[in-house]
C-alpha positions as CSV (number, residue, x, y, z in Angstrom):
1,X,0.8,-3.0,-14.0
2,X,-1.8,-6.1,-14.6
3,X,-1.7,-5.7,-18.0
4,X,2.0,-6.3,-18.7
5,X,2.9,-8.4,-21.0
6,X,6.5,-10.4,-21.8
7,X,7.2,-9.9,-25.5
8,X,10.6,-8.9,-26.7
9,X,9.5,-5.8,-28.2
10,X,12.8,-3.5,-27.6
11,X,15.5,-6.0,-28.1
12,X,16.8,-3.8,-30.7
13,X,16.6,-0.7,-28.6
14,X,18.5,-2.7,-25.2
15,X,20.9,-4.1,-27.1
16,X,22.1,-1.2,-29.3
17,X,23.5,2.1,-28.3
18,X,23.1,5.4,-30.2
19,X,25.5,7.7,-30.8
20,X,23.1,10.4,-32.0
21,X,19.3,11.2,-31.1
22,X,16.8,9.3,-33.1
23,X,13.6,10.8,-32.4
24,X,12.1,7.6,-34.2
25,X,13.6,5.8,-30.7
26,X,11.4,8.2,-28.4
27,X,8.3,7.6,-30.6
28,X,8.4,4.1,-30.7
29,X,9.1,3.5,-27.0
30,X,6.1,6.0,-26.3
31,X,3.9,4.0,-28.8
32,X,5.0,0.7,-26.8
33,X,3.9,2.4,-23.1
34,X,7.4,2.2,-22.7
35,X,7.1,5.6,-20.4
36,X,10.5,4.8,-18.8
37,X,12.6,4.5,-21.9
38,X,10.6,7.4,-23.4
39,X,11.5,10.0,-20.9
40,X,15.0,9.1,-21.3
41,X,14.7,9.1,-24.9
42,X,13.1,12.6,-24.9
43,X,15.3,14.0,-22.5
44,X,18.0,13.4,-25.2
45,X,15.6,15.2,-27.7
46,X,15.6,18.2,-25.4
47,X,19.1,18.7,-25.5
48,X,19.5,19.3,-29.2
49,X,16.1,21.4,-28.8
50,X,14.5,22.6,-25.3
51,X,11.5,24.0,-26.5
52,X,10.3,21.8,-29.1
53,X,6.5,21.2,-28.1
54,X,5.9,17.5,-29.4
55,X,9.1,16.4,-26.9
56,X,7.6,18.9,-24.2
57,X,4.0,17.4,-24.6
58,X,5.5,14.0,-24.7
59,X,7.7,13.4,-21.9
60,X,4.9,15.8,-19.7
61,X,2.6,12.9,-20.5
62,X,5.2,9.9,-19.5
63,X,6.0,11.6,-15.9
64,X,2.0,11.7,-15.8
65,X,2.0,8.0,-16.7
66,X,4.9,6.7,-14.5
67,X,5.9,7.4,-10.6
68,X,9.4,8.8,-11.5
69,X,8.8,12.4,-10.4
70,X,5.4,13.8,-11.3
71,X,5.9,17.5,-10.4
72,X,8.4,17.5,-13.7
73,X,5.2,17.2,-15.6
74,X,4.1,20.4,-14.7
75,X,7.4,22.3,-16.4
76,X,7.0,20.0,-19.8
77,X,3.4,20.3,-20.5
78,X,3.7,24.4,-19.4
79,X,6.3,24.6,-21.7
80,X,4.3,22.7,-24.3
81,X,1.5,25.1,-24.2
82,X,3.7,28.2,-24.0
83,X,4.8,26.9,-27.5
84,X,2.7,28.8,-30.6
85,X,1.7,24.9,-31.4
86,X,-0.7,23.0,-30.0
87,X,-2.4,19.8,-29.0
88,X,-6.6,19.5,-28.7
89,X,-5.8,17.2,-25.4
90,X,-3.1,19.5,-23.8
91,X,-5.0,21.2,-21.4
92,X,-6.7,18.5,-20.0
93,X,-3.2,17.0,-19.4
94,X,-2.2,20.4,-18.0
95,X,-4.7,20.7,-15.6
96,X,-4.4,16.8,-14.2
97,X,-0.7,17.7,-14.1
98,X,-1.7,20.9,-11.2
99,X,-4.0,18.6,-9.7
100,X,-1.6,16.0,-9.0
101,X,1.3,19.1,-7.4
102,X,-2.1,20.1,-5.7
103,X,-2.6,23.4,-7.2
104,X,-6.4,23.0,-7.6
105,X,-6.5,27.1,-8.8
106,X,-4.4,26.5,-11.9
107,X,-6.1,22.7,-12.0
108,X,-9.5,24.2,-12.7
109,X,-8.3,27.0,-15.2
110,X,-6.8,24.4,-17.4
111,X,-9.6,22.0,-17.3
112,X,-12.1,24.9,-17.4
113,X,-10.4,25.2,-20.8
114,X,-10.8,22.1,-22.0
115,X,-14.2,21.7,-21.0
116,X,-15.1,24.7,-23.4
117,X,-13.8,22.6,-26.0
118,X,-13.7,19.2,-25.2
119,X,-11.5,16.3,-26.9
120,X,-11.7,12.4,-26.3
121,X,-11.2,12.9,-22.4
122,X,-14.1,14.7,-21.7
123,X,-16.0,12.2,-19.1
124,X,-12.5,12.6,-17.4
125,X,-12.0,15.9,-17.4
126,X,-15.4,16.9,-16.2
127,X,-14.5,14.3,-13.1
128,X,-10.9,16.0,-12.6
129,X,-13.0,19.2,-12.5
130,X,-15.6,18.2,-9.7
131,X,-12.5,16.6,-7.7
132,X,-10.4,19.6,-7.7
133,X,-13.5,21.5,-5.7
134,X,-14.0,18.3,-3.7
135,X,-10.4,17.7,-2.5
136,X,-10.1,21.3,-1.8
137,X,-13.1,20.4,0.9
138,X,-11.3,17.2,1.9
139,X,-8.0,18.9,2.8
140,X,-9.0,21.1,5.1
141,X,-9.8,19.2,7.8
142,X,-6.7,16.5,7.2
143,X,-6.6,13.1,9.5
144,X,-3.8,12.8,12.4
145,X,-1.8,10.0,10.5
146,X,1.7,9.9,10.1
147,X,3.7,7.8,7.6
148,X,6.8,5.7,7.6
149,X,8.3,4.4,4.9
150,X,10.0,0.5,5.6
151,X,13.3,1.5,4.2
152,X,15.5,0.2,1.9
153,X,15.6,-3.8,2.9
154,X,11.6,-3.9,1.9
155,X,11.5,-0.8,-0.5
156,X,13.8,-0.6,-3.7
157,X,14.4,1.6,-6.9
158,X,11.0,-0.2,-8.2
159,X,7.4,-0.5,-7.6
160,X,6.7,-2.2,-4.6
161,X,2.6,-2.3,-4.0
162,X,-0.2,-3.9,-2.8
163,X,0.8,-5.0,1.0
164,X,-1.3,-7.5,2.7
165,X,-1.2,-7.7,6.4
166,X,-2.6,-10.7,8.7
167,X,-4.8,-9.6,11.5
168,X,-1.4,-10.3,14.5
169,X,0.4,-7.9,12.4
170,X,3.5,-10.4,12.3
171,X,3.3,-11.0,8.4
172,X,2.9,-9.0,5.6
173,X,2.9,-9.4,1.7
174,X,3.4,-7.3,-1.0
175,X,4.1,-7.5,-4.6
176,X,6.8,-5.5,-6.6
177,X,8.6,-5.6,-10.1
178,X,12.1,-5.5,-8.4
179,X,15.5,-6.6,-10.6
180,X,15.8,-9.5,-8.4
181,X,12.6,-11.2,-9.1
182,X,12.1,-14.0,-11.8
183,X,12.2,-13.1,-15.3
184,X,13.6,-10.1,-17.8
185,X,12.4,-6.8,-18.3
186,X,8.8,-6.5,-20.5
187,X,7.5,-4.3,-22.6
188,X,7.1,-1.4,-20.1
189,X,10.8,-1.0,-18.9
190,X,9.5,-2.9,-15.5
191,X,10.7,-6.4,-14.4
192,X,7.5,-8.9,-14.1
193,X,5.9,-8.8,-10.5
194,X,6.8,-11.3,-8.0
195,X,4.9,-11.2,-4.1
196,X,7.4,-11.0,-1.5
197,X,7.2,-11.8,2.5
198,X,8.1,-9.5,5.6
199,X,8.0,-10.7,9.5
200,X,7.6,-8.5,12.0
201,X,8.9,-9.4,15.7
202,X,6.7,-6.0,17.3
203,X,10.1,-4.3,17.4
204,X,12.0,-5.0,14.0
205,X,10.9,-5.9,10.3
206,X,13.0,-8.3,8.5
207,X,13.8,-7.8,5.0
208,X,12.1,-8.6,2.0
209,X,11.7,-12.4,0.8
210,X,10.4,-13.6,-2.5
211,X,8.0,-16.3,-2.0
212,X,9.4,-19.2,-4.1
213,X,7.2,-20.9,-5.5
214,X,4.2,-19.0,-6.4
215,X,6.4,-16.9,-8.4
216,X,7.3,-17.4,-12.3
217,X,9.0,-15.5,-14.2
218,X,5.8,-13.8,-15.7
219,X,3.5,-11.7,-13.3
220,X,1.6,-12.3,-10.3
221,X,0.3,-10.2,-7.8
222,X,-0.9,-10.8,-4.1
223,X,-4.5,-9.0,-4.0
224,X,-6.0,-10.2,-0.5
225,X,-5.0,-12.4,2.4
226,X,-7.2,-14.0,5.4
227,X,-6.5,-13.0,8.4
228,X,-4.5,-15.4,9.7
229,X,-2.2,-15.7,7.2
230,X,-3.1,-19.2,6.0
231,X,-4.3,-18.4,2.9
232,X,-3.8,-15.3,0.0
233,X,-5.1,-14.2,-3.1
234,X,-3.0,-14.3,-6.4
235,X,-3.8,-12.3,-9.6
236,X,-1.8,-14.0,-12.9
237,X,-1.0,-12.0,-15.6
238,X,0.4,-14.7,-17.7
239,X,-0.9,-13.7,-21.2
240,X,1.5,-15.1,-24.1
241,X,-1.6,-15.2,-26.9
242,X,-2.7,-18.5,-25.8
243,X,-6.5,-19.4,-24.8
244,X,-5.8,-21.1,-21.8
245,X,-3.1,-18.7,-20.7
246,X,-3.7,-18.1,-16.8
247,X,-4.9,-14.6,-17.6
248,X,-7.3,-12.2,-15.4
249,X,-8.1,-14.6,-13.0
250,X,-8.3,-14.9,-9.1
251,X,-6.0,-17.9,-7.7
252,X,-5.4,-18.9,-4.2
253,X,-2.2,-20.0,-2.3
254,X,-2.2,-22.0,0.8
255,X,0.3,-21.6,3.5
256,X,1.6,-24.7,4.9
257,X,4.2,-24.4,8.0
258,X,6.5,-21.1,6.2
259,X,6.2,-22.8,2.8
260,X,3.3,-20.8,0.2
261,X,2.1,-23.8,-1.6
262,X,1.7,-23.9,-5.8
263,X,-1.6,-21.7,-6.7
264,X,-4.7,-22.9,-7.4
265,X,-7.9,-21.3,-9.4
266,X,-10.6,-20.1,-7.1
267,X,-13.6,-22.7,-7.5
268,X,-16.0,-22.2,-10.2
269,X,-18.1,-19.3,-9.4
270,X,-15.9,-15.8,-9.2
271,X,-14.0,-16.6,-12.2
272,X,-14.8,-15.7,-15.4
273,X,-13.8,-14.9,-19.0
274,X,-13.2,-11.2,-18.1
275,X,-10.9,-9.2,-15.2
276,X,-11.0,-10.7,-12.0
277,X,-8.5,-8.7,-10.5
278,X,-8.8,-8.3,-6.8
279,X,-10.6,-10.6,-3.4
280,X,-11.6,-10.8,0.1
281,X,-12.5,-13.4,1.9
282,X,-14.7,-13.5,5.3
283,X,-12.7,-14.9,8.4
284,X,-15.7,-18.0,8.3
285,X,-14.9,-18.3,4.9
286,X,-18.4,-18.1,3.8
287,X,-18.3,-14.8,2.0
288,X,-16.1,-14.0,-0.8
289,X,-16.1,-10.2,-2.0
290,X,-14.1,-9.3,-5.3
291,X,-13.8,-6.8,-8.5
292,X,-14.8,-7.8,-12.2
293,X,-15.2,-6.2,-14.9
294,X,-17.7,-8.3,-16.1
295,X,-20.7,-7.4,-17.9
296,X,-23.8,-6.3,-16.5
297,X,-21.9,-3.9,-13.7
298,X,-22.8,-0.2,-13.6
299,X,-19.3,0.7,-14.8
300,X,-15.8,-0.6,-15.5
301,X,-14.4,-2.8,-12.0
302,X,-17.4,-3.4,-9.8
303,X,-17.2,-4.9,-6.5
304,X,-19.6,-8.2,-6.3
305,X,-19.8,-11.0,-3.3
306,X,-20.4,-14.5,-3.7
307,X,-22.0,-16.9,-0.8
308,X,-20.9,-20.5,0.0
309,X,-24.1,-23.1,0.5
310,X,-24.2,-25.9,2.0
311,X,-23.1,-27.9,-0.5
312,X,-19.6,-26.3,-0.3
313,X,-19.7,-24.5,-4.0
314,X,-20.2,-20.5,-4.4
315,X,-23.9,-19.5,-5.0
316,X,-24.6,-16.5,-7.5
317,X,-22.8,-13.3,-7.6
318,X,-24.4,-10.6,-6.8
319,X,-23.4,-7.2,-7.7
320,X,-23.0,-5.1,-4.8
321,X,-25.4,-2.1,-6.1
322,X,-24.9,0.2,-3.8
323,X,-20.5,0.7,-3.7
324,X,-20.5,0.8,-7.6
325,X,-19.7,4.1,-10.1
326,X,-20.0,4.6,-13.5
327,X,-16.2,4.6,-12.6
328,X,-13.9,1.5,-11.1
329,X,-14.4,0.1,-7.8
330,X,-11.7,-2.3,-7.0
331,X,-9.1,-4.2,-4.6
332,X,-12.2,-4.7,-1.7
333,X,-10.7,-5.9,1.8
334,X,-12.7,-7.0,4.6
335,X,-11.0,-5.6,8.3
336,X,-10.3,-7.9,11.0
337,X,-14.4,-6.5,12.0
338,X,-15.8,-8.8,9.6
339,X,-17.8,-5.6,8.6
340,X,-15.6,-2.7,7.7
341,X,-14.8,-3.3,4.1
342,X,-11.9,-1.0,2.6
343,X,-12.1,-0.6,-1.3
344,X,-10.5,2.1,-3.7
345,X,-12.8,3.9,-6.8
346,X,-12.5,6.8,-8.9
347,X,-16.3,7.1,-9.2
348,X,-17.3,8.4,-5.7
349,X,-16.5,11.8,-3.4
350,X,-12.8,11.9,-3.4
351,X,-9.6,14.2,-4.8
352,X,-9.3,12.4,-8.3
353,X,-7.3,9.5,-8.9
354,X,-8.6,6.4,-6.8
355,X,-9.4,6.8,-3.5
356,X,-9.9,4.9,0.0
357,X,-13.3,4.3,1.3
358,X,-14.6,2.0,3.8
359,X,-18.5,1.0,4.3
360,X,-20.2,-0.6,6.8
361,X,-21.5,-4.1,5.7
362,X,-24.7,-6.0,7.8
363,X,-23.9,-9.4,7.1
364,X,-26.9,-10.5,8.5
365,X,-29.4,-8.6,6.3
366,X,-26.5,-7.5,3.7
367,X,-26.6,-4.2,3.2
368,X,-24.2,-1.6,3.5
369,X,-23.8,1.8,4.3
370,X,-22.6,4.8,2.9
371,X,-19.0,4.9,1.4
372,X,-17.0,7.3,3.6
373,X,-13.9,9.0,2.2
374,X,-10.7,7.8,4.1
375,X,-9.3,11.8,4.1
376,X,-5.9,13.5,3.3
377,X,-3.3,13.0,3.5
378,X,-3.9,9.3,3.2
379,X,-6.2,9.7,-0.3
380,X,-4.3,12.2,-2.5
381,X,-5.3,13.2,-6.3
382,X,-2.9,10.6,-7.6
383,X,-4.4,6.7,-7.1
384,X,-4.5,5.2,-3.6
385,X,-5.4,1.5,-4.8
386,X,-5.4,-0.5,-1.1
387,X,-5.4,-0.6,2.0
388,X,-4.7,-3.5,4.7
389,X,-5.6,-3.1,8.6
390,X,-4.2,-5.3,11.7
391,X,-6.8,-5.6,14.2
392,X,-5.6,-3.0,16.6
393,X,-6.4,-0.7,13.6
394,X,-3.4,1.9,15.0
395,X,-1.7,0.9,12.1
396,X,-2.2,0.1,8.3
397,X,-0.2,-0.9,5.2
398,X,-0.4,1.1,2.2
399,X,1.8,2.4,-1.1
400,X,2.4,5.2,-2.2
401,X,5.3,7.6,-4.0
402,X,5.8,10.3,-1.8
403,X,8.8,12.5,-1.3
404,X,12.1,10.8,0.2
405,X,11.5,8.1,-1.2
406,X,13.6,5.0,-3.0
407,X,12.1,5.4,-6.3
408,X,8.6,4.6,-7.7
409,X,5.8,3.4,-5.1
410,X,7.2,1.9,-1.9
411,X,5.8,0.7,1.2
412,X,4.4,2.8,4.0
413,X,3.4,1.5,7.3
414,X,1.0,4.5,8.7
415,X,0.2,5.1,12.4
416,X,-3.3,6.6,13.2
417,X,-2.0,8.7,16.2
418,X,-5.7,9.7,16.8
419,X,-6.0,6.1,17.8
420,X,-4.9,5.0,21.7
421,X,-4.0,1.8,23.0
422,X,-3.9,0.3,26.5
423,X,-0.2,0.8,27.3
424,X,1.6,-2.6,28.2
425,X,1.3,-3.8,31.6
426,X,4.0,-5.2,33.8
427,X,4.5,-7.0,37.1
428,X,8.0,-6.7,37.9
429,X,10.5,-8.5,40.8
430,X,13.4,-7.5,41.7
431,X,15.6,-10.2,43.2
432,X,18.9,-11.1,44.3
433,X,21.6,-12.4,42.0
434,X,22.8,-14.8,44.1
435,X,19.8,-16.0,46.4
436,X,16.9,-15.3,44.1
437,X,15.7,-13.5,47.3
438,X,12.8,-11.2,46.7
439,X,14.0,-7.5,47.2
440,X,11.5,-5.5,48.9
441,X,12.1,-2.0,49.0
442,X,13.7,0.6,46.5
443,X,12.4,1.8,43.4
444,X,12.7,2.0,39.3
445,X,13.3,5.4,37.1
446,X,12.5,5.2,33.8
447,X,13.9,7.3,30.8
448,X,12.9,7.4,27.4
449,X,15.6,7.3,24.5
450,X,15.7,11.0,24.9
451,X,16.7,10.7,28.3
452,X,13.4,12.8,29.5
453,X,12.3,11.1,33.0
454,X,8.7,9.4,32.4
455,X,8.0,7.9,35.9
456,X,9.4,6.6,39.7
457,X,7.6,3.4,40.5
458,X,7.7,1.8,44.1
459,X,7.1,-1.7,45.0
460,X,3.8,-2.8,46.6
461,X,4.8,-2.8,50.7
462,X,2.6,-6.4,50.6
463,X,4.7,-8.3,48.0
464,X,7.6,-6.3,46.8
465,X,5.7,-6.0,43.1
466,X,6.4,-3.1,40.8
467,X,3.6,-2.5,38.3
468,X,4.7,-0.5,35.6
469,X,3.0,0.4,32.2
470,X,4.7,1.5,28.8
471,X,3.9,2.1,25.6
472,X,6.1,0.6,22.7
473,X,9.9,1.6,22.6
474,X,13.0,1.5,24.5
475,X,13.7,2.8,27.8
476,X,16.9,3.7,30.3
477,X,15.8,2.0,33.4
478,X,17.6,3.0,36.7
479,X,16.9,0.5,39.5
480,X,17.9,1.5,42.9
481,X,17.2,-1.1,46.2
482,X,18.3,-0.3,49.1
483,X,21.3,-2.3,50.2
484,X,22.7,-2.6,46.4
485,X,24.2,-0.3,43.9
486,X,22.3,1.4,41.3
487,X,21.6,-0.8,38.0
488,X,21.0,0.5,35.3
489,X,19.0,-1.8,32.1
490,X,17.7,-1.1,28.6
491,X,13.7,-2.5,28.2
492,X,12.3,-2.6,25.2
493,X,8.4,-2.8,25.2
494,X,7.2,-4.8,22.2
495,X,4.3,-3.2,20.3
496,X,2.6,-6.9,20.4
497,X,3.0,-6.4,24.3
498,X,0.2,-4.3,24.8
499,X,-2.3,-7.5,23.9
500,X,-1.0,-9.3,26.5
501,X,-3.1,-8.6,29.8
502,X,-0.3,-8.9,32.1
503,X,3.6,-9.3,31.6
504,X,5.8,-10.8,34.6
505,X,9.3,-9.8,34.4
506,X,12.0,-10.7,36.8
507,X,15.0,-8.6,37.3
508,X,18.6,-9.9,39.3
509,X,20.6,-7.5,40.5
510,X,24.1,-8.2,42.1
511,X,25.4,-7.5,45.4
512,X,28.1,-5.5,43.8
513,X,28.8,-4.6,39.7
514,X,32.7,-5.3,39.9
């Protein structure tokens, strides 16, 4: 996705309909990384002739490269190698294809075969290899998390990635290539990125918003956010050719009132003539962590930091040793902690693909501890690129294609059910309608929105007080004082009311409900 580019490659192709199959088409769009158009292309191809290995091999290859449906890769490359033709690389596509459906045991055959005779991806393929054992391990002691996708007024037919969250939970960002954004289709089939804003009330999400002014109608990216939502990370993908195109770099945004203000570059310092493509900041602002590909790193992204002296400008980058792979280590968040950094690589312990880690940072001394695998089903053998945490850490943001979807990645909100929180606490009066009179005796039922009964609570015999706690939801609430009829309310309990430390709520109740 950051290396889009908008050049009107396929005008001809858009613009022109075929009556016949042109396997020229097919080829073309596959040249182009055009994996969208391909597979529709080759799909055509397999009509006039189902078992022809080059359209078999081909459109295996474009499911493996896109998030239309993945598990169709399996059929076209097992049909490609059924065929009495063959490709040096197909097995090593084959086996990554298993892998991804999680069928480690015909994973490893395939790349066990290639590995005998190994092609171009061999580095790869000897990584696929150690991952199949290694997610195998992972899998069988899966984390208690449960996943919800933010349905169809945040999520669309297109990618939808990289959600930012602020530490209150109230905000989020994320980015996504959706039809309505700025700007015509590019060279891959997708629309250019545009970064998007959700609100959350602790009961409801709104729907998606783009931005405004931020966006263009080339590409940008949110890749990090502060924790209070004042201020976000942009990448620009704005390469037209030019040497001072906006390309690879790290800008910022600043949020003033519920305006995003124009983008700026990051001061001298992170910035360089290579990939910058991902940042955190520290909530003092004196640390910023990010991923280059710069030279000098131990393999392709690294994750470096940057301190701020005392005359306001960034000091010199240091390349965090210890986090970096021969592989990629990118999109680095620091948690609401201010020492739990999250960060995804294909270079450590993990199921293939990129994972999720997080690490333990000192900031006094600076040093970190060991990367620790997030676990499945979070991390998967397809890539898990971020992660964002509110500060209760119950919940987090992530994307990721999964089945029941609405198309490509979309936005998951995940609950960590292993983790509890104080339930909210309430101080409740009942009074009188008309008199405002404290009502002394009686007492509450509450029912959940199953209508199961979850607890009787009586008023303190001192003040008439009902103390009631509830986790998040909406209850049936039955209030019976003596001397009035039964009443009966709906309460919905916020899930930002659990961080206040104590909720007053005043109920009236009438003499009589006609």
């Amino acid at each position: 996705m950051r290396l889009s580019i908008t050049i009107a490659l396929f005008t001809v192709f858009f613009g022109q309909a075929y009556s016949q199959w042109d396997e020229r088409t097919a080829k073309e769009f596959f040249k182009r990384t055009n994996y969208l158009m391909a597979i529709e292309e080759y799909k055509n191809g397999l009509k006039i002739d189902p078992n022809k290995f080059d359209y078999n091999f081909k459109i295996g290859i474009c499911y493996l490269r896109t998030n239309v449906d993945k598990k169709a890769a399996v059929h076209h490359l097992q049909k490609a190698y059924d065929n009495p033709k063959s490709n040096a690389e197909l097995t090593y596509f084959l086996g990554k294809a298993y892998m991804l459906n999680l069928e480690f045991d015909s994973a490893k055959l395939y790349l066990d075969q290639y590995l005998e005779k190994p092609g171009k991806y061999l580095v790869e393929a000897a990584l696929l290899r150690a991952n199949c054992d290694q997610a195998i391990e992972i899998m069988k002691n899966p984390i208690n998390i449960s996943f919800e996708n933010m349905g169809k007024r945040i999520n669309g037919e297109y990618p939808d990635y990289n959600p930012f969250v602020t530490k209150d939970e109230r905000v989020f960002l994320f980015t996504s290539r959706r039809e309505t954004g700025k700007g015509n289709i590019e060279f891959d089939g997708y629309y250019p990125s545009d970064i998007y804003e959700v609100r959350f009330n602790g009961r409801n999400f709104s729907g998606a918003k783009n931005i405004g002014s931020v966006n263009t109608s080339l590409d940008e990216e949110i890749v990090g956010i502060l924790d209070d939502g004042s201020k976000m990370f942009v990448y620009l993908d704005h390469n037209l050719g030019r040497k001072d195109d906006p390309y690879g770099d790290i800008y910022m945004s600043t949020k003033k009132g519920s305006a995003w203000q124009r983008r700026r570059l990051i001061e001298e310092g992170v910035n360089t003539s290579h990939m910058e493509i991902s940042c955190s900041q520290s909530a003092d602002g004196e640390t910023l962590i990010f991923s280059s590909n710069r030279p000098g790193g131990k393999g392709g992204y690294d994750i470096y930091m940057t301190r701020k002296l005392p005359n306001g400008e960034w000091g010199n980058t240091q390349n965090v040793e210890s986090l970096n792979t021969a592989g990629n280590e990118e999109y680095p968040s620091l948690a609401p902690d201010g020492k739990t950094l999250y960060f995804s690589s294909n270079g450590h312990y993990g199921m293939g693909g990129m994972d999720l880690y997080k690490v333990i940072w000192n900031p006094e001394d600076n040093t970190w501890g060991d990367p620790e695998n997030l676990g499945y089903p979070l991390n998967t053998p397809d890539d898990e690129n971020t992660i964002c945490f509110p500060a209760d850490y119950k919940h987090a943001y992530v994307s990721a294609c999964r089945e029941g979807g609405f198309g490509d990645l979309d936005i998951y909100r995940i609950t960590f059910n292993d983790v509890l929180l104080n339930p909210a606490l309430f101080q409740t009066t009942i009074v009188d309608e008309l008199s405002s009179k404290k009502i002394m005796t009686g007492q509450i039922t509450v029912f959940n929105d199953q209508y199961d009964r979850i607890g009787v609570f009586k008023p303190n015999k001192n003040n008439g007080v009902f103390t009631i706690t509830l986790d998040p939801g909406t209850y049936s609430v039955d209030i019976e004082m003596v001397g009035y009829p039964i009443k009966n309310i709906s309460w919905t309990v916020s899930e930002f009311d659990y961080k206040e430390e104590l909720i007053k709520k005043t109920i009236k109740i009438p003499m009589s409900q006609e």
